[in-house]
C-alpha positions as CSV (number, residue, x, y, z in Angstrom):
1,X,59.3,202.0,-3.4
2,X,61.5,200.2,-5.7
3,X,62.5,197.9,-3.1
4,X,58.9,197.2,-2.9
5,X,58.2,196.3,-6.4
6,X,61.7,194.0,-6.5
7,X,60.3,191.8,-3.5
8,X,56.7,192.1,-5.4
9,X,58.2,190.8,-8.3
10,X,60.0,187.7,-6.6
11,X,56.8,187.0,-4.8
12,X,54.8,187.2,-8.0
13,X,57.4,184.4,-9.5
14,X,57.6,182.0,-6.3
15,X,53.4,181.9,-6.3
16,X,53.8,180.8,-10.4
17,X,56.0,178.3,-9.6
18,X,54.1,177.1,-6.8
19,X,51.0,176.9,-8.9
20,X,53.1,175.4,-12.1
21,X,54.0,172.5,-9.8
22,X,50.4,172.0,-7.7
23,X,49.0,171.5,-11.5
24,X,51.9,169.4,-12.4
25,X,51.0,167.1,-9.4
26,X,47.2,167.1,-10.1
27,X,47.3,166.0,-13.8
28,X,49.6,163.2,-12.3
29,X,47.4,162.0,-10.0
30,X,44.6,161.8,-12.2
31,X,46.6,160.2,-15.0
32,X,47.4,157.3,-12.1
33,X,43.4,157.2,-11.2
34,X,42.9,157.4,-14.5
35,X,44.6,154.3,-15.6
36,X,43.3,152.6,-12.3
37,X,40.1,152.2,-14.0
38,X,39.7,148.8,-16.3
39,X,38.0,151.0,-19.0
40,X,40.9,153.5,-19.0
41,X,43.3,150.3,-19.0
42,X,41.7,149.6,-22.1
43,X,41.5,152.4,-23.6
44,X,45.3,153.3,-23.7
45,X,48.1,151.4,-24.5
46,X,48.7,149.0,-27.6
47,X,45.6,146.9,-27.9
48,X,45.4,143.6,-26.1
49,X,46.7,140.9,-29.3
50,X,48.1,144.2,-31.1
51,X,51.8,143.3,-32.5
52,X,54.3,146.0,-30.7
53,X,56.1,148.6,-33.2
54,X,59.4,148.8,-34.1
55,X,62.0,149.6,-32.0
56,X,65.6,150.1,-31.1
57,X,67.0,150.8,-27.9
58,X,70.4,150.6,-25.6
59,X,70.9,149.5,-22.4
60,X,72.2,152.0,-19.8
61,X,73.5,148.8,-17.6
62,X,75.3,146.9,-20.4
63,X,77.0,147.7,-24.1
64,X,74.1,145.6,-25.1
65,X,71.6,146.9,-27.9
66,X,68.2,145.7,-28.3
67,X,65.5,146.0,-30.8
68,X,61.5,144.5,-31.1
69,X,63.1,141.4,-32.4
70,X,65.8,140.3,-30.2
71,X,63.2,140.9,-26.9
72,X,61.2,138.1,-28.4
73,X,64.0,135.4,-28.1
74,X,61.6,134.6,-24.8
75,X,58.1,136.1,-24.0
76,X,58.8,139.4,-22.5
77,X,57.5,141.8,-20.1
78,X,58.3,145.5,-20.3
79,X,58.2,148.0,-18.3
80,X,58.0,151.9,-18.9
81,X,59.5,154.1,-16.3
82,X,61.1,157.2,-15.6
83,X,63.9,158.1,-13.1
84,X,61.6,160.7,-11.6
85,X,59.2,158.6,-10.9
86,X,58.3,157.3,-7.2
87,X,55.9,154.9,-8.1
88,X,58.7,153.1,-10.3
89,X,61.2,153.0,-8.0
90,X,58.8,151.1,-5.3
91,X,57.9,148.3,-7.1
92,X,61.6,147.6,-8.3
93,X,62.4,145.1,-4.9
94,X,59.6,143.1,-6.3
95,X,60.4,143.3,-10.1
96,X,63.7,142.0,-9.3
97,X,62.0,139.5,-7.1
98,X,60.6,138.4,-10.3
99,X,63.3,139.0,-12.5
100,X,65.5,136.3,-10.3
101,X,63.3,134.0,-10.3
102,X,61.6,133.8,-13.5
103,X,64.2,135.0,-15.4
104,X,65.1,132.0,-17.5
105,X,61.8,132.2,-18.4
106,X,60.8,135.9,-19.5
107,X,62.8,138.5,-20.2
108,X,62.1,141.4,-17.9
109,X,62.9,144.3,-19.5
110,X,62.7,148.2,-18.2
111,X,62.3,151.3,-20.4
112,X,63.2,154.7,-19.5
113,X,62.0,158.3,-20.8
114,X,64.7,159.8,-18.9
115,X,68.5,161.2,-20.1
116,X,71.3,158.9,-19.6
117,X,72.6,160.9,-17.0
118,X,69.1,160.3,-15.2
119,X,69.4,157.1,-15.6
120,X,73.0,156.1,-14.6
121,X,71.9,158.3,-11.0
122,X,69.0,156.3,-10.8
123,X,71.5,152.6,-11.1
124,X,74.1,154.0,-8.8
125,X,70.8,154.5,-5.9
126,X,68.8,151.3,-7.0
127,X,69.6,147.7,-7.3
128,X,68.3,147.0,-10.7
129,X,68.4,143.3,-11.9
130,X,67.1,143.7,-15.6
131,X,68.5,145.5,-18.7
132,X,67.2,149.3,-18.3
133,X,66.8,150.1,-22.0
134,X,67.3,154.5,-22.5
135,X,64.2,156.1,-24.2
136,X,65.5,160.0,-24.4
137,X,62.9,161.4,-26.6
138,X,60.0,159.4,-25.6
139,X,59.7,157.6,-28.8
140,X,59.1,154.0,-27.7
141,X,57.1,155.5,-24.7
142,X,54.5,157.0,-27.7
143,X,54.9,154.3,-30.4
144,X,53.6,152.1,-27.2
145,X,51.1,154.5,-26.9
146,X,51.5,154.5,-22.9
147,X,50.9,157.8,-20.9
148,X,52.4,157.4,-17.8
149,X,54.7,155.3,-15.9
150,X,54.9,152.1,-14.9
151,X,52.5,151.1,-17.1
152,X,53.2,147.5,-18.3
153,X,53.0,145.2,-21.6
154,X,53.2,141.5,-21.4
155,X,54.1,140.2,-25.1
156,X,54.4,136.6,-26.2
157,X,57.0,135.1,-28.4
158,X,55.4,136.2,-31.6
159,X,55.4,140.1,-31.0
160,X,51.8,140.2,-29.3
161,X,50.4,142.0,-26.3
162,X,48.8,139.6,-24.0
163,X,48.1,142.0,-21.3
164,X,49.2,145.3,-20.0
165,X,48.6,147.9,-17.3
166,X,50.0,149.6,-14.3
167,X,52.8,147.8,-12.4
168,X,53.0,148.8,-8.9
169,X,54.2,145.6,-7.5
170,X,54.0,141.8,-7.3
171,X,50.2,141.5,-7.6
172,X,50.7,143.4,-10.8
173,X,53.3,141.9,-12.2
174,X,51.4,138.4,-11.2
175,X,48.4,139.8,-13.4
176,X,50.6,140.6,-16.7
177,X,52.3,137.2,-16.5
178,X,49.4,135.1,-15.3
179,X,48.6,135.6,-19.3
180,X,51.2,133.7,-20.9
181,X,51.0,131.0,-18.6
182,X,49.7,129.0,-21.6
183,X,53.1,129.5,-22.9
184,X,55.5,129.5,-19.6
185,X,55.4,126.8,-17.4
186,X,55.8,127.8,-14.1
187,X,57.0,125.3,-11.4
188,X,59.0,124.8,-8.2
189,X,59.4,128.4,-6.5
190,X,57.8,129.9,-9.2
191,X,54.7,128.6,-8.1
192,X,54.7,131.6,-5.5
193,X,54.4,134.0,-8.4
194,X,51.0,132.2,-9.3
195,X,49.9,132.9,-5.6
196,X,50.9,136.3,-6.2
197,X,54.0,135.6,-4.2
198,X,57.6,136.8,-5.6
199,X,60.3,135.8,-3.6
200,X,64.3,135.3,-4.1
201,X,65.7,132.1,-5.1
């Protein structure tokens, strides 16, 4: 009998957990459907011509420090991620497509919500080609007002959003920069970006 109640007990548990984690995943989904809609797009994030907040953050990759200031040395696209995260680790071939070849340009800069430890794991598995800036307690991630990741902000020399959004890829990442083009003139190969075409110089 007691034998019966221990195994109970542990069978009890392993359903919770199962049902913790099938929740987990739906509210993920939906946030990702969610923000797939232009009014949801919208809705969250900084507004569109909104100056970003204050910020100071350090690079897992370098000694480097950087702060809302210093990004703005060059208009700058910036990317929240997590290490976790699938969805961000698919689209990095193609943001350091980008990264190479309009780098001169914009700075491309990821931030993480994950620990440091996360995030050094996540460099020694990925080829990452921008500064990944540490965001432990999700501070920047809020003040941003994002709610999931990659979600995206395009920001022009003098501290304003110009467009933002998911970033699953090149086509994305075409979208967000296709805003400052006013600002950034794009020629030679990175005329492939304007045809939604990243490739590696």
């Amino acid at each position: 009998m007691d034998q019966f109640i221990f195994y109970s007990v542990i069978l009890q548990w392993i359903v919770l957990i199962v049902v913790i984690l099938a929740i987990f995943l739906v509210f993920r989904q939906f946030g990702e459907v969610y923000l797939k809609e232009s009014k949801a797009i919208q809705r969250d994030g900084l507004a569109i011509g909104e100056t970003i907040p204050k910020f100071k953050a350090a690079s897992v990759n370098s000694s480097k420090t950087y702060n809302h200031e210093s990004i703005l040395s060059k208009p700058t696209l910036i990317t929240f991620i997590s290490p976790n995260c699938k969805a961000c680790k698919d689209m990095l071939p193609e943001w350091n497509d980008a990264t190479t070849t309009l780098g001169n340009k914009i700075n491309f800069i990821l931030i993480s919500t994950g620990r440091k430890e996360e995030n050094e794991r996540m460099l020694e598995n990925n080829v990452i080609k921008s500064e990944v800036l540490i965001d432990e307690e999700m501070q920047i991630f809020r003040d941003f007002k994002a709610r999931v990741t990659p979600f995206a902000f395009m920001i022009n020399q003098k501290g304003e959003v110009t467009e933002k959004g998911l970033n699953n890829g090149k086509e994305h990442i075409h979208g967000l920069i296709s805003s400052i083009e006013d600002y950034v003139e794009l020629k030679g190969n990175d005329s492939n970006l304007r045809k939604g075409v990243v490739t590696n110089v």
